[in-house]
Structure formats: C-alpha cells, structure tokens
C-alpha positions in Angstrom: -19.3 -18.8 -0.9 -17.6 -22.0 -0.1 -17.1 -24.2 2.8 -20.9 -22.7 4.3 -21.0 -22.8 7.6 -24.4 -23.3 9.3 -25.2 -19.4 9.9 -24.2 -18.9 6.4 -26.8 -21.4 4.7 -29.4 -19.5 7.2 -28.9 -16.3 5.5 -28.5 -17.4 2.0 -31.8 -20.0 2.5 -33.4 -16.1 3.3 -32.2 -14.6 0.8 -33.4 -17.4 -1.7 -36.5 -18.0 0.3 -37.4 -14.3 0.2 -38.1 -14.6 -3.4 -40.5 -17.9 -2.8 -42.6 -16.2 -0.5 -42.5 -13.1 -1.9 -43.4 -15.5 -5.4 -41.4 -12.9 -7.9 -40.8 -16.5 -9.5 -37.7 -17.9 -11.7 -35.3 -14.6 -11.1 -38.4 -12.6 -12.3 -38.3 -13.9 -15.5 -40.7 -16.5 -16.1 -43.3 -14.5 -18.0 -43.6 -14.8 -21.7 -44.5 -12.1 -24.4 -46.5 -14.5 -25.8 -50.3 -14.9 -25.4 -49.4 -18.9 -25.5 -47.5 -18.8 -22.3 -48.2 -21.4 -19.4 -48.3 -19.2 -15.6 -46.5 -20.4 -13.1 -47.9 -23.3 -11.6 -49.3 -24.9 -15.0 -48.4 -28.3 -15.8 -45.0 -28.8 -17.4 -45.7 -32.3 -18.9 -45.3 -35.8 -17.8 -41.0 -35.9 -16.5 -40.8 -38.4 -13.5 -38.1 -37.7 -11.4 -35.2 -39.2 -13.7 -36.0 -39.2 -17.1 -34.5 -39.7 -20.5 -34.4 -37.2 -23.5 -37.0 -38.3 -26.1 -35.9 -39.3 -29.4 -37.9 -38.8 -32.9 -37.0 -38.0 -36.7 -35.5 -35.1 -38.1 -37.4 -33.2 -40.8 -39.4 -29.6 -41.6 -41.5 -28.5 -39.3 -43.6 -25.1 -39.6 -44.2 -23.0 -37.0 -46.1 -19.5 -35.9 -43.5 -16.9 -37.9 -41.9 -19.4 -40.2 -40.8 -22.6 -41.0 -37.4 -24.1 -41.0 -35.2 -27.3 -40.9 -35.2 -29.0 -37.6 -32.7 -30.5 -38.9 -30.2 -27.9 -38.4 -29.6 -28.8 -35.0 -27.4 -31.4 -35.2 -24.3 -32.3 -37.7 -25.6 -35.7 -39.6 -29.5 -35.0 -41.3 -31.9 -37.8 -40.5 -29.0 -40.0 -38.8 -29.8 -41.2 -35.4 -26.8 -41.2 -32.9 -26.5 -44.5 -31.8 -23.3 -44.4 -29.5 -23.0 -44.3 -25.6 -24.7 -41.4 -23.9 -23.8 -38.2 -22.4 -25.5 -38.2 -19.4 -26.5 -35.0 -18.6 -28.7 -33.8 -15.3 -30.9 -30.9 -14.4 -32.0 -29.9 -11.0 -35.7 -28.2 -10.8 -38.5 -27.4 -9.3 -41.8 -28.7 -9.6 -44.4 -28.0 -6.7 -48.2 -26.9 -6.7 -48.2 -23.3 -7.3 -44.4 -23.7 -8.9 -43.8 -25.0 -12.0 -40.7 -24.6 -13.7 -40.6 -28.0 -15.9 -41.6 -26.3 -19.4 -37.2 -25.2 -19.2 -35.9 -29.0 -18.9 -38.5 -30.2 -21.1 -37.3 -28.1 -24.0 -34.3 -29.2 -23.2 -35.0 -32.3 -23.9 -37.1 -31.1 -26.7 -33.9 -30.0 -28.6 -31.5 -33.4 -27.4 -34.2 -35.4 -28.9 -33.5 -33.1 -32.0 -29.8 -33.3 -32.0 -30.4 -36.9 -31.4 -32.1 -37.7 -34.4 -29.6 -35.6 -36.4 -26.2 -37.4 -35.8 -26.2 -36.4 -31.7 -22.8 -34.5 -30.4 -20.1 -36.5 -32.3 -22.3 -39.5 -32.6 -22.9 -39.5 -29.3 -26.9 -39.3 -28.3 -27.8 -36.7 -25.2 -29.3 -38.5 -22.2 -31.3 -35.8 -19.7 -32.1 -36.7 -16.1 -34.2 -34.4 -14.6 -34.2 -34.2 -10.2 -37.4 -32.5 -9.3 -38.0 -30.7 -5.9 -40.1 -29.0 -3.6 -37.9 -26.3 -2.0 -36.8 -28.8 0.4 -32.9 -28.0 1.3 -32.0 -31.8 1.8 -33.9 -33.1 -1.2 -32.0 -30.5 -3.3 -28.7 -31.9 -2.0 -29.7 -35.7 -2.2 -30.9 -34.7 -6.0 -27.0 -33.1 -6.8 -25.7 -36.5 -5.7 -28.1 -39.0 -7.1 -27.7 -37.0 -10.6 -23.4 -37.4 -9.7 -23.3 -40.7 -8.0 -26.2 -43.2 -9.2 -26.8 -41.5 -12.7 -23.3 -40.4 -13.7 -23.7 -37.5 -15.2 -20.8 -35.1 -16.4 -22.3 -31.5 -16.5 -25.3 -30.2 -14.7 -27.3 -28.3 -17.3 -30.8 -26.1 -17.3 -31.7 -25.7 -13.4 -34.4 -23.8 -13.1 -34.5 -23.7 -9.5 -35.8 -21.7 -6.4 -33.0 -22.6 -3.9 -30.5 -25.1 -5.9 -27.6 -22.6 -6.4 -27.5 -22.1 -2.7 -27.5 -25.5 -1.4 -25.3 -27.6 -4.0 -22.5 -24.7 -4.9 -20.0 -25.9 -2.5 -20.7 -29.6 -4.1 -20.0 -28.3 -7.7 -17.1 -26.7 -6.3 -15.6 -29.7 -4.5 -16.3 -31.6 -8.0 -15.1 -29.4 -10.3 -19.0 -28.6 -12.3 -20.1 -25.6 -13.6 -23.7 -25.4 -13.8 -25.7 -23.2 -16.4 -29.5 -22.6 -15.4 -31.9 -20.2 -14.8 -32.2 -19.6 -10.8 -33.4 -17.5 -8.4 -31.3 -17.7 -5.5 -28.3 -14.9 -5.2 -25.6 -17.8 -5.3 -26.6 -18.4 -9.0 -24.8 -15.2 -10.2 -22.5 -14.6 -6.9 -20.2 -17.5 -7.6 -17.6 -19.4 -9.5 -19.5 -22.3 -10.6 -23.0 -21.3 -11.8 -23.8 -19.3 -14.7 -27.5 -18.1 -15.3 -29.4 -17.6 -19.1 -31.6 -14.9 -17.1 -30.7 -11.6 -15.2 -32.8 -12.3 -11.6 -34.9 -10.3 -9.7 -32.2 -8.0 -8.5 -30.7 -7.1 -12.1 -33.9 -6.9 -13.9 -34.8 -4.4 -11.1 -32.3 -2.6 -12.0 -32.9 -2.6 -15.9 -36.6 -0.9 -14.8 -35.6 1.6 -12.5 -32.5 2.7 -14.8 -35.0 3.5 -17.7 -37.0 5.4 -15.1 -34.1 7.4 -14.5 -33.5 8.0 -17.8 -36.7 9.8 -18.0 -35.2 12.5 -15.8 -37.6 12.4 -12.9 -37.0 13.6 -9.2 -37.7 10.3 -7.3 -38.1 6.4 -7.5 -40.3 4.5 -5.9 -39.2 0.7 -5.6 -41.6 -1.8 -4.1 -42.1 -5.6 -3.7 -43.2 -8.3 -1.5 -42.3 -7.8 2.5 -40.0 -10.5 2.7 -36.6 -11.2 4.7 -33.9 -11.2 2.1 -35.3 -8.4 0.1 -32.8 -6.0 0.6 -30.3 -8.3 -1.6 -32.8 -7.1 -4.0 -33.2 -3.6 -3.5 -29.5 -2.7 -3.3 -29.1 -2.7 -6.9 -31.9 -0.1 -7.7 -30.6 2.1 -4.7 -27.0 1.9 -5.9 -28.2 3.5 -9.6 -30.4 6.1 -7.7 -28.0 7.2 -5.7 -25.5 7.7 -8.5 -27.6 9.7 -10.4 -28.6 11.6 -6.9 -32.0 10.5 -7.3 -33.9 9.6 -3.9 -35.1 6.3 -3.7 -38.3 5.0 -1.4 -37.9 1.1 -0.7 -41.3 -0.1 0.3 -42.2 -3.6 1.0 -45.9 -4.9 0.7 -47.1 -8.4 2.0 -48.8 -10.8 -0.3 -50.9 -11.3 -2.0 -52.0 -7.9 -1.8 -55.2 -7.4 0.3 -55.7 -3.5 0.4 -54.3 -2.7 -3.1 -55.9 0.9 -3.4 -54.2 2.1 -0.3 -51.2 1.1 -1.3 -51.7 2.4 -4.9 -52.1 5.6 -2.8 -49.4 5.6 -1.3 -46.6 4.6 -4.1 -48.0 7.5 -5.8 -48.3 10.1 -2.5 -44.1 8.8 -2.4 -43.7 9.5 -6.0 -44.9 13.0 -6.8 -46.2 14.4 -10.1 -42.7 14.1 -11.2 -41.8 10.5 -9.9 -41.2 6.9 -11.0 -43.3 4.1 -8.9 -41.4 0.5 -9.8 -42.9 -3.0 -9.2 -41.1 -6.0 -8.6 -44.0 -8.5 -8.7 -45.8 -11.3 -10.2 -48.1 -10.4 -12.9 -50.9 -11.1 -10.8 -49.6 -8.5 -7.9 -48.5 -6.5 -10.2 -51.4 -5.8 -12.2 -53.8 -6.4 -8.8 -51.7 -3.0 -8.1 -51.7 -0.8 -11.2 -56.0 -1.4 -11.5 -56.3 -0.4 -8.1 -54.3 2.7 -9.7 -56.3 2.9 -12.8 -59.6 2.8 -10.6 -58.7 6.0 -8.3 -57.6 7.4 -11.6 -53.7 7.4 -10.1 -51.9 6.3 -13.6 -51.1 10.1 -14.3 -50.5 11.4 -11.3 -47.2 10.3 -12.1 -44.2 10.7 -14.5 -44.3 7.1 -15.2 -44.5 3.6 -13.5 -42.1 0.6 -13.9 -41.9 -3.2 -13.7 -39.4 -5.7 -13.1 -39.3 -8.7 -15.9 -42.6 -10.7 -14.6 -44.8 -7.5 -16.3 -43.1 -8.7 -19.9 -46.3 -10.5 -20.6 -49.3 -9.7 -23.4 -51.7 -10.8 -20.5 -51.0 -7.9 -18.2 -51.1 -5.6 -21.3 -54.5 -7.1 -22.2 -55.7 -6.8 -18.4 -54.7 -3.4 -18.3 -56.3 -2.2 -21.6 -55.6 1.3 -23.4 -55.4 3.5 -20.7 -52.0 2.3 -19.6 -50.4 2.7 -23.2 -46.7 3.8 -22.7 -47.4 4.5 -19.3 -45.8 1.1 -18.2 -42.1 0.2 -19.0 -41.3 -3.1 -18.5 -37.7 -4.4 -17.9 -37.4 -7.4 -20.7 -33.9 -10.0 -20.6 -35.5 -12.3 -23.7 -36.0 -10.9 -27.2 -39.5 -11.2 -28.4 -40.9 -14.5 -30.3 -43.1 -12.7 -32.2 -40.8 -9.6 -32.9 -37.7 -11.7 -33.8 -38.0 -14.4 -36.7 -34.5 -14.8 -37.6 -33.1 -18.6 -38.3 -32.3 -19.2 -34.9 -35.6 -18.0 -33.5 -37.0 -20.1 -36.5 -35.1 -23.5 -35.2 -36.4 -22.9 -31.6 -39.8 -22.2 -32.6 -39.7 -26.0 -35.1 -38.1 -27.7 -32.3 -41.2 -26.3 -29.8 -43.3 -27.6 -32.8 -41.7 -31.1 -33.3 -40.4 -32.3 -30.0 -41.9 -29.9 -27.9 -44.7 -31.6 -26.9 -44.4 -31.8 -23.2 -43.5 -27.8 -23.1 -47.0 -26.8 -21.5 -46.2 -22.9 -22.0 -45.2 -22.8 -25.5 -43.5 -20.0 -26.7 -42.4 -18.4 -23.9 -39.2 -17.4 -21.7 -39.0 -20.6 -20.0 -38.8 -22.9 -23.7 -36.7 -19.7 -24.7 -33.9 -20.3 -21.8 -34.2 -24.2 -21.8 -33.7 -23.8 -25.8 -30.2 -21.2 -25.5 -29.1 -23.6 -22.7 -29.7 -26.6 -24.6 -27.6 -24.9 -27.5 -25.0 -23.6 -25.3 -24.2 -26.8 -23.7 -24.4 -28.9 -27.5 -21.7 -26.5 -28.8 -19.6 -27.1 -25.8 -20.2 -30.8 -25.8 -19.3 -30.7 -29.8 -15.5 -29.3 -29.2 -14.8 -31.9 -26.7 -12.2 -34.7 -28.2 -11.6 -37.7 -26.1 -13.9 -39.1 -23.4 -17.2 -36.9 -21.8 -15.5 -36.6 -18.4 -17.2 -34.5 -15.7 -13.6 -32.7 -16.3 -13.7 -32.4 -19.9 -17.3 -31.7 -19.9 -16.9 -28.6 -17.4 -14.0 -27.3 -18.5 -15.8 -27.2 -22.4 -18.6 -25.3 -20.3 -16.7 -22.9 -18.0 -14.9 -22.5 -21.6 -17.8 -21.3 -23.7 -17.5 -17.8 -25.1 -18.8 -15.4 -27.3 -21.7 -17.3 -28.0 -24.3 -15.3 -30.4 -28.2 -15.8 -30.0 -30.7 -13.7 -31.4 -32.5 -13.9 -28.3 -30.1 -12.0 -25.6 -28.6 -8.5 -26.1 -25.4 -9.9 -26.2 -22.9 -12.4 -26.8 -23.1 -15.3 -23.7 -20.0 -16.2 -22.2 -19.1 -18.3 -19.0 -14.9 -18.3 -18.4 -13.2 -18.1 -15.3 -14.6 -16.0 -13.3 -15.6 -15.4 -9.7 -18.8 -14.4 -10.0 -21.5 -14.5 -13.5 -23.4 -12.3 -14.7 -23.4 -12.9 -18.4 -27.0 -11.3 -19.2 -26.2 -7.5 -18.3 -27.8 -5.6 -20.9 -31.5 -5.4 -21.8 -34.1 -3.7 -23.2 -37.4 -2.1 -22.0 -41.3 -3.0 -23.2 -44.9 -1.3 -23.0 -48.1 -1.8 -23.3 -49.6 -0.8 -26.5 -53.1 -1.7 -26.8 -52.7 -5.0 -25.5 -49.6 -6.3 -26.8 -46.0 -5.5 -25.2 -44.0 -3.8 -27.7 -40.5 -2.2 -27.3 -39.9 0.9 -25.5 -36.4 1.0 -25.8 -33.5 -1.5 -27.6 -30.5 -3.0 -25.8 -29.2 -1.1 -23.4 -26.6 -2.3 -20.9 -27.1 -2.4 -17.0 -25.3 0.6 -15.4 -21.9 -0.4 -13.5 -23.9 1.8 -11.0 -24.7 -1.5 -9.5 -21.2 -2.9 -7.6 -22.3 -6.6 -8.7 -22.5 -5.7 -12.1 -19.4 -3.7 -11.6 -17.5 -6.7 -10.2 -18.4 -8.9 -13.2 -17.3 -6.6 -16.0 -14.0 -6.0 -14.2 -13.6 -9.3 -14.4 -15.3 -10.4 -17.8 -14.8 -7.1 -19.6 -18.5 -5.9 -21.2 -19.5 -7.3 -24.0 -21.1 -5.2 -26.6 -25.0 -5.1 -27.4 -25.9 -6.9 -30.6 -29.3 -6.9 -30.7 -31.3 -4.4 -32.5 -34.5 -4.0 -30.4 -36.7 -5.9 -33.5 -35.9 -8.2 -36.6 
C-alpha cells in the first residue's frame, strides 16, 4: 500500500469511488437506530474549513435515558485547561448530498467537555477540521495544511469517502496513525489507519453470515452496479462458500428505477428456501423490499438481509408490520435507546451540552465521533513529555483493550499491518417499527481472508457486549 504508483491510485480511487456512486455512505454505517438521526446529506452545523474545539462549563446535564455528570470527562471538575494546545486535525467530507460533519462535530462536542474539565494534563484540545468534496488533490493539500500550516500531531475522526486512499503513504512517510470512520478499502487494509466502524465489505459479511445461520440453500447478495464492487462482495462469497452455500452476486444501478423487476428477480434467484441480502442506502434499500411487499414477494423467501444502512427506525417505520422479523439487519453500534449504562449516559450529556452543532443527534455518526474522541483523550492522557507527532502516534498505534459499551468488543490499534478492530457484531429487525435485536454479539467468521489476516495478527478479542443493558 505504499509508494502508489499511478495505476495503483486508479484502482484504489475505484474501489473507493465505487462506494460514492454506488452511495452505500460512511462504510455502510451512517444510519442511526434512533428516530432523531440526521440522513446523509443533512446539515452538520456551522465548521468552516479550520476550526477550533468549542469551549463551555462543566456541569449535569439530562438527557433522553438518563442524566449524568458531564463532568466525568475530564480529570479536574469545573477547571478550564488553560495551557498550550494539542492540535489535533480531522479530514472529512462535506458535499451536497454527503454530509459526514455531525462525527467531527462531536468530536469537538466532547474536547470542549474535556476542556472545561481540566483538558488532557492541563492541556486544552484544539480540532481542525479539512473538509472536502471527493476531490483527490484537495484531500492531499488538506493532509498537509492540517501537518504543515496547522501543526497538528495526530489525525483523529476522518469520516471520509476517499481520504485513506489518497494520504496513507503521507502518514506513512510521517510516522501518523489515523483513527476515523472511512469508506475506502485502505482504511482497514493498512498500517496506519484504524477505523471505529466495520465498512461496507465486513458488515456485508455480518448480514449474510446470520443468513447462513438460518440454514438456507442459497444467498442472494446485491448492491449498486459499480466498478470496485467486487472488493465488496468477496467477503460474503468467501463465508458462502465455506459453508458450501451458492452465492448469486447481482449488481443494480442507482437509484433504482424498475424496483419490482428486480424484486422479482432476487427472489426468482433465491428460492422458497433462500436468503436475498441488500447492501444499500436506506432509501434503495427500502425502494426495494416495498416493491417486494407490493407483489406480495416478502415470503416467498426464507428471509431477507441488510447490510448496516438498514439499522435505522425509519426503514422499520416505512416498512410497517408486515416485515416483522422478516428483515435482519447487520448492526456495528450498540443501540442508544437499548444501552443506558454510564458511558452511554456521558455521550448522550455531552450530545446534550456541547452538542449543539451535531445535526443528527443520537446517532452512529455522534456515536463514532464520541468513541474516537475518547480513544484518542486516553491516549493523549498517558503521554509524559511534549505532544510530538511521535509521541502522539505512538500513544495511538499503542492503545489497547479499550472497553465501550457501544462496540462488541474491546478496541485496540497496535502494530499491525492491517485493522480491523470492529469484527464482531450483532444483528437487528424490525418489530413494529422500531429495530430491536435479533441476535447479540457474534464475531465475523475468519471465513473472510481479511478478517482472517487481522486476527492472525491481533489475536480475537472476545465479545463483551450483551445484546441489551
């Protein structure tokens, strides 16, 4: 993944790109279970192009499921940091159609937090935030204003279409490890990225394994007819094939113009004893499984599936009763209204209290920008000495074992050649319009050779989460 030569950056600007035009947004992960969530596209507040962390006081703040301490976030109650700054930058995008801003805005959300309650060794946290349009040279010229003109020492929250591909051999010629939530293949393929989220490919993979699990005699695995997509479909045909399950790939342009033929034909593929899985924006996605509905399709079936953008109360509520349980939804986020335990308690005051700018509200997006926040803060905090871009990263590419209530397991970073720290998920359906759990943490099968790859490297960390609390 280093050293790219021009043919290289084609490919991987396909691969990335795939996923833009094929809009299965933010690694197929930027739904929320929540009613309050902001769709793609939606505003994502008022960040200019380089912008600070806000600052407020500390004090309660209630929120929907409970009320805690914001407080808690940092090491001095009520004390303002007041030394130099640790400049920290984010790379994201921000087009029409494309919103990702809600994850660096609760980012800042919980610096301005940590800030007002004694900041990371009395230190305050300074955010700069490089927006972009999918434009490979902007992306680059971003990495080096955030390195060169800013100064920043770790590169934290990208929620990005194409930044893992363009700036990876930068970070690697600088020594930065990046965490973010991305899109592009380079985001879990490499050394110096590690992602909060599990993509489009490994969350495809979380919805066709519980398919298989429901011992049927076929998948059917369809998304948008894109070049690239075949990055995506190799994990769901490596677990089909392992079970000796046959596997359809079908591609479908979009948006979707003839959804009842297609309907048709995913379950014609299937059989009465098949699995049809969508990888799709809710919008496609539901555009599809109404056209099913109408031709009275849904049962025809042993079951459908959906990739992570289906996680979301408004394609339960769109589909009504009559897809209750028939739909299981790959989810890499615990639930905000499931799961009220402290730390889903501090993220939901810190939404509250600082979070104004967050346009989604509770959501996956606040959700990631909150664990990355918190990752990075505990790094920062062990750090003795000066904030370095080498002291910085190596407290980053250090961080292990790191508990959250809102992943199935402990997140870790290390050493590693490639990341793929979110591995193990759980599955949703809908039940009378709400999502509710279908099935608790289960990990992704080493059927997939990327998945594979990591554990032999990282080891597999155990599932912690039970599947509500």
């Amino acid at each position: 993944m280093r050293g790219m030569h021009h043919h290289a950056l084609r490919v991987r600007l396909g691969v990335a790109l795939a996923v833009v035009i094929g809009a299965v947004l933010l690694a197929a992960c930027g739904s929320s279970n929540s009613s309050t969530s902001a769709p793609p596209g939606s505003s994502g507040g008022s960040a200019s192009s380089s912008t600070s962390t806000a600052s407020g006081s500390s004090g309660s703040s209630s929120s929907s499921g409970g009320s805690t301490d914001t407080s808690s976030c940092g090491p001095k109650a009520g004390q303002a940091a007041t030394g130099t700054p640790i400049n920290i930058g984010t790379i994201d995008t921000k087009q029409p159609g494309t919103d990702f801003s809600d994850g660096p805005n609760m980012i800042n959300a919980y610096f301005a937090c940590v800030n007002a309650n004694g900041g990371v060794n009395g230190h305050p946290l300074k955010l700069f935030v490089q927006y972009d349009q999918t434009q490979p040279a902007q992306i680059a010229a971003a990495a080096k204003q955030l390195i060169q003109t800013d100064h920043v020492v770790g590169i934290v929250g990208v929620f990005d279409l194409l930044e893992c591909t363009i700036d990876q051999s930068y970070w690697d010629q600088l020594g930065i490890y990046e965490m973010g939530a991305g899109i592009a293949p380079e985001c879990w393929s490499t050394p110096h990225s590690a992602a909060v989220n599990m993509g489009p490919r490994y969350s495809s993979d979380g919805a066709v394994q519980y398919g298989l699990s429901q011992h049927v005699s076929k998948i059917v695995f369809v998304q948008s007819n894109v070049p690239g997509t075949g990055y995506i479909a190799a994990g769901p045909k490596a677990l089909a094939d392992a079970m000796h399950v046959p596997i359809t790939e079908l591609t479908a342009n979009v948006p979707i113009n003839d959804a009842n033929s297609l309907a048709l034909n995913l379950v014609n593929n299937a059989g009465s004893n098949g699995w049809v899985v969508l990888n799709f924006t809710p919008p496609e996605a539901l555009v599809i499984l109404q056209a099913a509905q109408k031709l009275g399709l849904e049962d025809r079936v042993k079951g459908w599936g959906c990739s992570t953008p289906c996680n979301t109360d408004f394609l339960a509520k769109a589909l009504g009763p009559k897809w209750n349980h028939k739909l299981f939804v790959n989810a890499e986020l615990t639930d905000a209204d499931d799961h009220n335990g402290p730390e889903m308690q501090l993220y939901k005051a810190i939404l509250a209290k600082y979070g104004s700018a967050v346009a989604g509200g509770i959501g996956s997006f606040s959700q990631m920008g909150f664990l990355l926040a918190k990752f990075s803060v505990g790094a920062l905090d062990t750090i003795k000495g000066p904030y370095t871009i080498q002291s910085v990263n190596t407290a980053f590419k250090n961080i292990k074992n790191q508990q959250t209530e809102m992943l199935c397991q402990p997140w870790v970073y290390g050493p590693y050649p490639l990341h793929i720290p979110n591995n193990s998920d759980f599955t949703t359906t809908p039940d009378n319009g709400k999502m509710v759990t279908a099935q608790g943490c289960t990990p992704i099968s080493n059927a997939d050779p990327q998945i594979a790859a990591y554990r032999k490297a990282a080891g597999e960390a155990p599932s912690t989460n039970p599947p509500t609390g």
